[in-house]
C-alpha angles and dihedrals in degrees: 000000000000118000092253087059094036082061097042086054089050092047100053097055090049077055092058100044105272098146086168130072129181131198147128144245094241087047091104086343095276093334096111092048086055095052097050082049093063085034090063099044093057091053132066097205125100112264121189113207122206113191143168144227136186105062105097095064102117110222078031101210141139102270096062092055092089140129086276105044087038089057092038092061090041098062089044083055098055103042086056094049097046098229143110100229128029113229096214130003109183120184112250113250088290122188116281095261087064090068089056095050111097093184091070093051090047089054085056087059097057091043088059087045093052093058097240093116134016102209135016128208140152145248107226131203094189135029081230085068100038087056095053092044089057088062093077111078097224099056104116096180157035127195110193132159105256125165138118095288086055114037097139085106088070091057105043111022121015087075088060098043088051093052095041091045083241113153128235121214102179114219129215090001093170092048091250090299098321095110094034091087102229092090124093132172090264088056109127121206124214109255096254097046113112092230094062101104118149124308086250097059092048087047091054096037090061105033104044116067108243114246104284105026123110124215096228119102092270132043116207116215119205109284089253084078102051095284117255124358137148108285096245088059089055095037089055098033096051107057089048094049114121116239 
């Protein structure tokens, strides 16, 4: 995707009402930041921008993610970005020491004091992890995959974000193209897309049902979700449920 057809894509969704755009600083290396920065200076709306750092430590551990690296990527951010102050910075899906790890958390804060960023989440792998983020006060947000294929955040965590004001960006809410309806199990990925694993996992991706579903002409969800309804009014109503 060229960068003419990467902003006709943008504008479009500002067209249609998006007034909120995630990415992150490792997305183009930069080069997606940049983009939604010339995006914002040809519109007049408000645009809220959510982006990540840490994932372009390499080796990407713990241990990187400290009060130098973290202010590092910020300026880079918001030099990409063209702005003064960043809206959201959420960590981006660290590993789990970090979430033990108060002195992070702690660099966050003086980002924040220092006027360099507003709010402050994090990008999660696991709900283990979303549910230890959420124990330091400052934490806005958590980004987490939720769809139909993954519903086990609704069990376990939503509950305790709610209670706690703490805000929910579901990732990955179409399954990376897998609940849009325009994939098959002949679809072929380019080499560098992050969906081209071997021709075996595709194979048993599509052709095994996931845990949970049933093979009859409609699926029932539990009855916290509405009972039982045909799976493409579930697949297009979940991901755009409000948490």
């Amino acid at each position: 995707m060229d960068d003419a057809e990467s902003l006709a894509a943008l504008e479009k969704a500002i067209d249609c009402g998006v007034n909120f755009i995630d990415t992150a600083d490792v997305y183009g290396m930069g080069h997606s930041e940049r983009l939604i920065a010339r995006l914002k200076r040809e519109r007049k709306e408000e645009i809220v921008v959510a982006t990540k750092a840490g994932r372009r430590l390499d080796p990407h551990t713990a241990g990187g993610y400290n009060q130098k690296n973290l202010t590092g990527f910020i300026e880079d951010s918001l030099k990409n970005l063209a702005t003064d102050c960043l809206d959201l910075v959420q960590l981006h899906c660290p590993p789990t020491d970090v979430y033990y790890t108060p002195e992070v958390f702690g660099a966050l804060d003086r980002l924040v004091e220092a006027g360099k960023i507003r709010y402050y989440g994090v990008s999660v792998e696991r709900v283990e992890e979303a549910l230890k983020a959420i124990e330091f006060p400052n934490v806005q947000t958590v980004q987490i995959i939720f769809n139909c294929f993954r519903h086990r955040p609704a069990d376990l965590f939503f509950e305790r974000a709610r209670k706690k004001q703490v805000g929910i960006l579901a990732r990955v809410p179409l399954a990376s193209g897998m609940l849009t309806g325009k994939l098959t199990r002949n679809s072929q990925f380019a080499a560098d897309d992050h969906r081209n694993f071997t021709a075996t996992a595709r194979r048993s991706t599509w052709a095994k049902p996931s845990p949970g579903w049933t093979t009859g002409p409609r699926w029932r969800p539990s009855k916290r979700y509405g009972g039982g309804c045909r799976r493409g009014s579930v697949w297009r109503s979940w991901p755009c449920a409000g948490f």
